[in-house]
C-alpha positions in Angstrom: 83.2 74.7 114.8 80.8 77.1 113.9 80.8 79.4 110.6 81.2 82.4 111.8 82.9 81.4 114.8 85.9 80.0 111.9 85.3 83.3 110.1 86.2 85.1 112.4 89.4 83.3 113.5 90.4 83.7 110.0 89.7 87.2 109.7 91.5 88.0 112.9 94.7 86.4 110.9 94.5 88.4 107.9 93.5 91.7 109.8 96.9 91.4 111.8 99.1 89.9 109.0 98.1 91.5 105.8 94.6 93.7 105.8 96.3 95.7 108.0 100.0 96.6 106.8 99.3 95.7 103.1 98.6 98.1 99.9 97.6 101.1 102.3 100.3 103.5 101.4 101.1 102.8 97.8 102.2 104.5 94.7 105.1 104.8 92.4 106.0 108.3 92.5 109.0 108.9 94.9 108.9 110.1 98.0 112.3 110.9 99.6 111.0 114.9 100.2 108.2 113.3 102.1 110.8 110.6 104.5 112.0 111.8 108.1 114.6 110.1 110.0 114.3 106.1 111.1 111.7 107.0 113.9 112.7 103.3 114.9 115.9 101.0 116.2 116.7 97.6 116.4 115.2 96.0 119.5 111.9 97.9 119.3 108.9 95.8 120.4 105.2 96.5 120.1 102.7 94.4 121.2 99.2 94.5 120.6 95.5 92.5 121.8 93.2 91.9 119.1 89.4 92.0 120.1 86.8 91.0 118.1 83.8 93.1 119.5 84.5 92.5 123.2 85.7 89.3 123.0 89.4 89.4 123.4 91.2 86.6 121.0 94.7 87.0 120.0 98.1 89.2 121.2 100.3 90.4 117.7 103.6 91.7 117.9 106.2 93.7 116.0 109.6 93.7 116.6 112.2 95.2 114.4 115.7 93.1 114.5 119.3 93.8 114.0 120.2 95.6 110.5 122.1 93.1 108.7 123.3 91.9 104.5 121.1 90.2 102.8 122.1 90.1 98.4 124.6 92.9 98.7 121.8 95.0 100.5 122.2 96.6 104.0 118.9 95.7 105.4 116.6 96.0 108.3 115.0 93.0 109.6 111.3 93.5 110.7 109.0 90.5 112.4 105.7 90.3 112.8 104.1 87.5 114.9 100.3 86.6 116.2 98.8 84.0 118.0 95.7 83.3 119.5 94.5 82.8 123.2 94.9 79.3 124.5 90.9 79.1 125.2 90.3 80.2 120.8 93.1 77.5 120.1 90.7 74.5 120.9 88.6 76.1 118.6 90.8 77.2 115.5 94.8 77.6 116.4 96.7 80.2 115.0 100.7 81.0 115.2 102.1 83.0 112.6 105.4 84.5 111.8 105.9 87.4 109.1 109.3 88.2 108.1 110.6 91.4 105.8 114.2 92.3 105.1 113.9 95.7 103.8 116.7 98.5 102.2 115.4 101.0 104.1 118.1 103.5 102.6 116.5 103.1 99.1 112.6 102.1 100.2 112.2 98.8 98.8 112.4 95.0 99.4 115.0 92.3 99.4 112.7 89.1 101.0 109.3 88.5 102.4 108.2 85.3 104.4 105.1 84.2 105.7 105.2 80.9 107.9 101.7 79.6 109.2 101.3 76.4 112.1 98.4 76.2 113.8 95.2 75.2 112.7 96.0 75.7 109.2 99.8 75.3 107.3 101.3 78.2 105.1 104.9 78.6 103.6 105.4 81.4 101.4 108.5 83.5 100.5 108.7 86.4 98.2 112.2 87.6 96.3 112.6 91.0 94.7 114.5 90.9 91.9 115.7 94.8 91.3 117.5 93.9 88.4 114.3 92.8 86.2 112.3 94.8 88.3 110.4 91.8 89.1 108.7 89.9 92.7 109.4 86.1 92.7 106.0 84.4 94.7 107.5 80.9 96.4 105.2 78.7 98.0 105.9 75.7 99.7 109.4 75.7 97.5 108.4 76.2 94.5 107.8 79.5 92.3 104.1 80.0 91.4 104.6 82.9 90.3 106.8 86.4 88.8 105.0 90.2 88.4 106.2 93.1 87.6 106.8 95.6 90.7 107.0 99.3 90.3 110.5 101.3 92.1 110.8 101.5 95.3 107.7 99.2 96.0 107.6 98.0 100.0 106.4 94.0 101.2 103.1 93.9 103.0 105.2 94.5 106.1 108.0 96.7 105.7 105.2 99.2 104.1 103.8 99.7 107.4 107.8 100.9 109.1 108.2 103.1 106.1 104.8 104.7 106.4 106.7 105.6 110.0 109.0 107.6 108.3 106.1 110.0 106.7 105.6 113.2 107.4 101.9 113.0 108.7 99.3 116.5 108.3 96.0 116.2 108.6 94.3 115.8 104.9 97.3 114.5 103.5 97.4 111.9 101.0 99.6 109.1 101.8 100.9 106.9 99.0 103.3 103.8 98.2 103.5 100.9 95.6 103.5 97.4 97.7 103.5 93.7 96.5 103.1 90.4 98.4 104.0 88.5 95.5 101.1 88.0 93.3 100.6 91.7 92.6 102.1 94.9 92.6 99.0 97.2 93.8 98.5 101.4 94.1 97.0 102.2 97.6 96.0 105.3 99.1 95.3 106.5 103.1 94.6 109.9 104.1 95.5 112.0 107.4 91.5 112.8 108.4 92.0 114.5 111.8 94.0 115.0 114.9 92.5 113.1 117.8 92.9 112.1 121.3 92.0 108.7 122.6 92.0 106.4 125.6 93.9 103.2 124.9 95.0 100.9 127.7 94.5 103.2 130.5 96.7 105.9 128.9 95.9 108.9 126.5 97.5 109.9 123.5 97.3 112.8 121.1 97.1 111.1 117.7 96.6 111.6 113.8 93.4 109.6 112.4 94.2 107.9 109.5 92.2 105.8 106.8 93.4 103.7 104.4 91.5 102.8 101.2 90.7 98.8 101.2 89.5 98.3 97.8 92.8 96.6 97.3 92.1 94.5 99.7 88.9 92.7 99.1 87.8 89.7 101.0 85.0 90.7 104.1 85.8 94.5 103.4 83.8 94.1 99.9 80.5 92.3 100.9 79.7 95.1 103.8 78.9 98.7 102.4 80.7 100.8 104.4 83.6 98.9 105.7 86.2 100.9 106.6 89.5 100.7 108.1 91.2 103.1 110.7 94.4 103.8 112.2 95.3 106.1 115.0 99.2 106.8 115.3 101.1 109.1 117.5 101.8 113.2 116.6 105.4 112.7 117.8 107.8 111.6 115.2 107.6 108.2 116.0 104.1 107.7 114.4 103.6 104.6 116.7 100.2 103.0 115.8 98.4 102.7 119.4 94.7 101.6 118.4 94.3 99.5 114.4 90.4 99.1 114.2 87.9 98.1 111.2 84.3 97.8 110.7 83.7 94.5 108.2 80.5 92.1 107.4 80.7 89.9 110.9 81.0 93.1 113.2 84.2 95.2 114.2 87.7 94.4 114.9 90.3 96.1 117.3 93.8 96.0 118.1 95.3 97.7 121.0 98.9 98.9 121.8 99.6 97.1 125.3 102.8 97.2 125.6 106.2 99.0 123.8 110.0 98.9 124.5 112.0 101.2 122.2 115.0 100.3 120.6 118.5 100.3 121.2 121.2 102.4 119.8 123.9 100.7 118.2 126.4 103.5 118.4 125.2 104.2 121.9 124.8 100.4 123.0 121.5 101.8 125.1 117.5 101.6 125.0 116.2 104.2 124.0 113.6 105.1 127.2 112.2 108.5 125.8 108.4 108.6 126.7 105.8 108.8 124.3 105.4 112.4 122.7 102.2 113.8 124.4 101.6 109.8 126.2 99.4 111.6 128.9 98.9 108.7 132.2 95.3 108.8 133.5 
């Protein structure tokens, strides 16, 4: 297999498991004046292709599951899972599951997973011990690793559903500490504009927002001017509809496709409420 073509494989991983929802909205001050409502419920399903240039090469999906206990926390259970097209498989195989179980009530994390197959093997778990104020890094069943985490610090995951509970204005400053385990790390994305874009045949009015990446690293530091954007919904949902980033072997896009809304529990119903300002073409 080619360099690049290996490369890129690997980069479409990390832009849909970590790059993407890890260290962008960090810090440690608290933000409970800034949080709305759950704009989410269990059952909700979004499912997004992930292009390299033009060449389409893997589907990604986020689903948040039933609110459960987890360590004498009521938690939320959010999943996120990617794989690759059958005709990239023969050349590098990809199937990856990302779990979070998150106290949404109080911002932080319980437990993080990562479970890799494929081409390549990977089982990592992460435990946040609130007590010493501390992230346990688990690999393979072992711990390789204990750092300090900062209050209400979010998983590389469940930072992405609380960003969803932001209020979003255009040249704010978004911010939230976030740890995968091996660091605890201060992130920053700013609202840059109000925007609307074509994405799968439908238009949506949008906020623009960009995430600094010197946190992290990898392709995004050996191109000058790698950046990466998101483009979420102006409805209080905030639902991301078009992820894209500009690195050193060319530009990478993910697309909402598809989205089912969740389902009440009090109500015992789906949610079908359209998209705020989802405008058919």
């Amino acid at each position: 297999m080619p360099l690049n073509h290996r490369f890129m494989i690997k980069l479409i991983v990390a832009l849909i498991g970590f790059c993407i929802f890890s260290g962008l909205f960090s810090s440690h001050k608290s933000h409970s004046s800034s949080m709305l409502k759950l704009p989410f419920l269990p059952g909700e399903v979004m499912t997004y292709k992930v292009k390299w240039a033009f060449i389409p090469a893997g589907i990604a999906t986020l689903r948040v599951g039933s609110i459960t206990e987890m360590r004498g926390n009521r938690v939320h259970h959010f999943i996120l899972e990617a794989k690759t097209y059958p005709y990239i498989d023969v050349i590098y195989k990809v199937r990856e599951k990302v779990e979070s179980y998150t106290d949404m009530e109080r911002g932080m994390s319980i437990f993080y997973r990562i479970i890799r197959r494929g081409h390549s093997k990977k089982d990592v778990s992460v435990l946040f011990d609130w007590k010493n104020r501390r992230a346990e890094y688990i690999k393979d069943g072992r711990t390789e690793k204990s750092v300090p985490v900062l209050k209400g610090t979010a998983d590389p995951l469940s930072v992405f559903y609380i960003f969803r509970c932001m209020k979003l204005d255009i040249n704010r400053v978004l911010k939230r500490p976030v740890s995968d385990g091996k660091k605890c790390v201060i992130g920053i994305a700013r609202v840059i504009k109000k925007e609307t874009i074509t994405v799968s045949s439908k238009r949506y009015s949008t906020y623009l927002v960009q995430p600094e990446i010197r946190h992290i690293g990898g392709v995004f530091k050996k191109k000058k001017g790698s950046k990466l954007l998101i483009w979420v919904t102006d409805d209080q949902r905030h639902i991301p509809v078009r992820i894209k980033s500009e690195v050193a072997v060319g530009s990478f896009t993910a697309d909402l496709i598809s989205y089912k809304s969740g389902k009440s529990a009090s109500q015992g119903k789906t949610d079908h409420l359209p998209l705020y300002n989802e405008k058919p073409l």
